[in-house]
N, C-alpha and C positions, 0 to 999 in steps of 0.2 A: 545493354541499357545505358542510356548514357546521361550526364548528370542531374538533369531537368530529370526527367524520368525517376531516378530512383529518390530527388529528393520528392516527389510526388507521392510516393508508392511509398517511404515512409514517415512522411511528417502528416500524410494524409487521409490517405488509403488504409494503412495499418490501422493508426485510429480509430475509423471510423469502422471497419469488421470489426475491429473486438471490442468496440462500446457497443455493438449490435448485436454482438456475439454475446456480452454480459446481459444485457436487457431481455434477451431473447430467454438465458438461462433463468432470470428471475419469472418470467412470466409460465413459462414452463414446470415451474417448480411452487408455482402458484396453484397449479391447475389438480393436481389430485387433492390438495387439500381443500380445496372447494368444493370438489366434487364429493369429498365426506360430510365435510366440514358447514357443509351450507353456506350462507348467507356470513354469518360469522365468520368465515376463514379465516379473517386476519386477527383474531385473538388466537391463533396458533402460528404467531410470528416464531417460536423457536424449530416449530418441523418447515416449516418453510424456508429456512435459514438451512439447516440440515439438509433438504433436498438440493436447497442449490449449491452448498457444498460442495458433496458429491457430486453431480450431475456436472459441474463448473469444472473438479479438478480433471475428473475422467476425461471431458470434452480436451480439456490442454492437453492433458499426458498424451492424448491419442496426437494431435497435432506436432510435438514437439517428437515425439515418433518418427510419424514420414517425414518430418524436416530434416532427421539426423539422417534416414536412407538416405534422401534429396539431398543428403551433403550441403543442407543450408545451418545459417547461424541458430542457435540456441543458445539459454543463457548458460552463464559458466555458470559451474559450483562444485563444489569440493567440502573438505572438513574445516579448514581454516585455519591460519596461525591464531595464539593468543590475543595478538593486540585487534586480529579481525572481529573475536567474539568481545572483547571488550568495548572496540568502537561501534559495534551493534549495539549493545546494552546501552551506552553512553548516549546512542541517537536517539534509543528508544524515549528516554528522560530527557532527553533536549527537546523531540519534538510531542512531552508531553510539557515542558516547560512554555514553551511557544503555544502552543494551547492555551494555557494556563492566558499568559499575559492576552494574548488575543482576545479572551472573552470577557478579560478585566476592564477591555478598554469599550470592546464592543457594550459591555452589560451598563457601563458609564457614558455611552453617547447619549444627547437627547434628541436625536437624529430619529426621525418618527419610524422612516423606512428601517431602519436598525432593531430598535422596540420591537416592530412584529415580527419584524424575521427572529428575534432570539424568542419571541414567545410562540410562535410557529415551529420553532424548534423544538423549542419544549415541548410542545401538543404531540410531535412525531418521534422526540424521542421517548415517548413514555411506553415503558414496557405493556407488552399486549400478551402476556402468554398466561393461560388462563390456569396451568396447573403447575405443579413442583416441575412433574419431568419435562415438561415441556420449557419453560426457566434451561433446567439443565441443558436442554440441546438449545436453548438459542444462548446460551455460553459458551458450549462446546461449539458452539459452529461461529459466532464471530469472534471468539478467541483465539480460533486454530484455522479451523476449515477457510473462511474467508478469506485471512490476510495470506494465507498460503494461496488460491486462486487470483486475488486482484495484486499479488506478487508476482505471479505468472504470465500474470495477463498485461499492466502497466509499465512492469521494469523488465520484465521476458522476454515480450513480444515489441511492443512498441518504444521502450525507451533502447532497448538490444538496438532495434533498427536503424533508430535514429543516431546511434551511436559511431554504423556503421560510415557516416557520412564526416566523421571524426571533426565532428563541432561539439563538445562536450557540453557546456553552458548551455547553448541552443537547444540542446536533445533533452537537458535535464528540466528545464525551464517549459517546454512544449508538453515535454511527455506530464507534467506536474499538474498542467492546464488542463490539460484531456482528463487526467486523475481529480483534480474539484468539481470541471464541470460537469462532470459523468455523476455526482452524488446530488445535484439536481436542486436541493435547498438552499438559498442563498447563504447562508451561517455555515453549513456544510461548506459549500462551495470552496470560501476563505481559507477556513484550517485545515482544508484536504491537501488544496494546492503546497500550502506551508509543509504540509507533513510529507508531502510527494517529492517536495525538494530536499528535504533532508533525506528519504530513503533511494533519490536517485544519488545523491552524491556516496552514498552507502553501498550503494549498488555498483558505481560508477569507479571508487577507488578500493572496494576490496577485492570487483569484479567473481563477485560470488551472490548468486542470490539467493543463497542458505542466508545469508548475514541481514539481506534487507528483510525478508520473512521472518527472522529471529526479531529486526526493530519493529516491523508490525506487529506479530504478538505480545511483543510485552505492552507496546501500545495501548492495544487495545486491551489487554487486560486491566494495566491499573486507569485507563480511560475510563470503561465500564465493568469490565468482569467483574472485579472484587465489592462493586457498588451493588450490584446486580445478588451477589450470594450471601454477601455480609454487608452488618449494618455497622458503617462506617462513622466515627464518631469523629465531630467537629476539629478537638485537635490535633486527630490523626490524620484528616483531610489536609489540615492548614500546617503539618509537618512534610508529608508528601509534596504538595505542590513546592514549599519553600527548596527543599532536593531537587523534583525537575526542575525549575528556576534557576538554582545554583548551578546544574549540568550544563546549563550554556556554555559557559567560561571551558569545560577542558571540550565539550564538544567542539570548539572552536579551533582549540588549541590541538584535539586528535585530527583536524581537516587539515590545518597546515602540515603537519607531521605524515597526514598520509600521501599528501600531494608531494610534497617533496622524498619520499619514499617510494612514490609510484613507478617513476622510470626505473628506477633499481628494481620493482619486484617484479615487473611486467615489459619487458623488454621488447619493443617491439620494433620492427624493421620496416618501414612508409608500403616496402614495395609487395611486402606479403599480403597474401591472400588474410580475407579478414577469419579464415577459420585456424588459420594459423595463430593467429591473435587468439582466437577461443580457447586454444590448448595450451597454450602459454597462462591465461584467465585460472585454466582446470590445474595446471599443475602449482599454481602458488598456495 
């Protein structure tokens, strides 16, 4: 395959299967609960979250399967050294930090088109689940289940490939694009993208995607989770953000520190096979 071609196949191709491949999971995982559920479905946003959970991971793990027969790329991952789970945690709070000011600036435009998309937002993100346990599986599944699938699916599959064409910036920056505009809401859109580059740089210098699944979880937990099960009181909100806010500064200062450590932890030779590269990824 030669270079047009494979940048084709993954700046484009990739893409677009596994945004189709996600959409496809959602509507699928839509459908039995309709079929109980009636007309109402979607006040049972937490088993629908749950179905497509599972239904999402199963689908990759099988995928990432025949890839490893097929002796093709898959993402690395391993246990991790210290400073890998540290720079996890550290992004997770940067790129709740970035959040933070994002919505401070959006909630202050008097930009009309801005106004409704953050109140449209609000309309969609309001919890739909009509009972405790059902709450509980839509925590359980966008706190775990999710960011372990579109972990799989953004930084696995498509940011993996794009990597393979060893334009680092280019693959983090693309793959980040396809990650906002795959969540479809304009407000969405914005701090996905934001959040997508900070987990591909995550993903990119620890070469572990235990480590960017670890910054999505906690993400999304203190994002939503903990709003979601406990009632969170004003100055413990407005101490939390002041933390992810402050997390910028060493998250910065872990990126130079990992960039400049990376050729030393991950040795790589121009002229190797890029699976060679993987195992090199697996053994750091």
């Amino acid at each position: 395959m030669n270079k047009r071609s494979r940048f084709a196949s993954r700046f484009l191709l990739y893409p677009l299967i596994c945004v189709f491949a996600y959409f496809t999971v959602i509507f699928l995982s839509a459908l039995p609960v309709a079929a109980i559920k009636g007309d109402n479905y979607l006040d049972y946003e937490g088993s629908i979250y749950l179905i497509e959970g599972i239904i999402g991971i199963i689908a990759v793990a099988i995928w990432f399967y025949f890839q490893k027969k097929l002796e093709r790329s898959c993402p690395p991952y391993a246990v991790g050294k210290p400073v890998d789970w540290v720079f996890g945690i550290i992004s997770a709070l940067a790129m709740l930090g970035v959040a933070a000011v994002y919505f401070y600036i959006a909630s202050h435009s008097s930009v009309s088109f801005v106004e409704k998309a953050l109140k449209d937002y609000d309309d969609m993100m309001e919890v739909r689940s009509v009972s405790r346990l059902d709450l509980y599986m839509n925590v359980f599944a966008t706190c775990l289940l999710i960011p372990v699938l579109e972990e799989a699916l953004f930084r696995g599959i498509i940011l993996e490939g794009m990597l393979e064409l060893r334009r680092p910036v280019l693959a983090i920056v693309c793959s980040s694009l396809v990650f906002g505009i795959m969540h479809g809401q304009p407000v969405q859109i914005g701090y996905a993208f934001l959040a997508g580059m900070i987990l591909g740089a995550v993903y990119f210098l620890t070469r572990n995607i235990v480590m960017s699944i670890l910054a999505h979880i906690i993400f999304n937990i203190f994002g939503s989770g903990i709003y979601l099960l406990f009632s969170v009181s004003e100055k413990t909100d407005n101490i939390l953000t002041i933390i992810q806010i402050a997390s910028l500064l060493p998250f910065a200062g872990l990126c130079v520190y990992m960039i400049l450590k990376k050729k030393k932890r991950f040795p790589e030779n121009t002229d190797e096979k890029q699976s060679g590269a993987m195992i090199e990824g697996r053994r750091a």
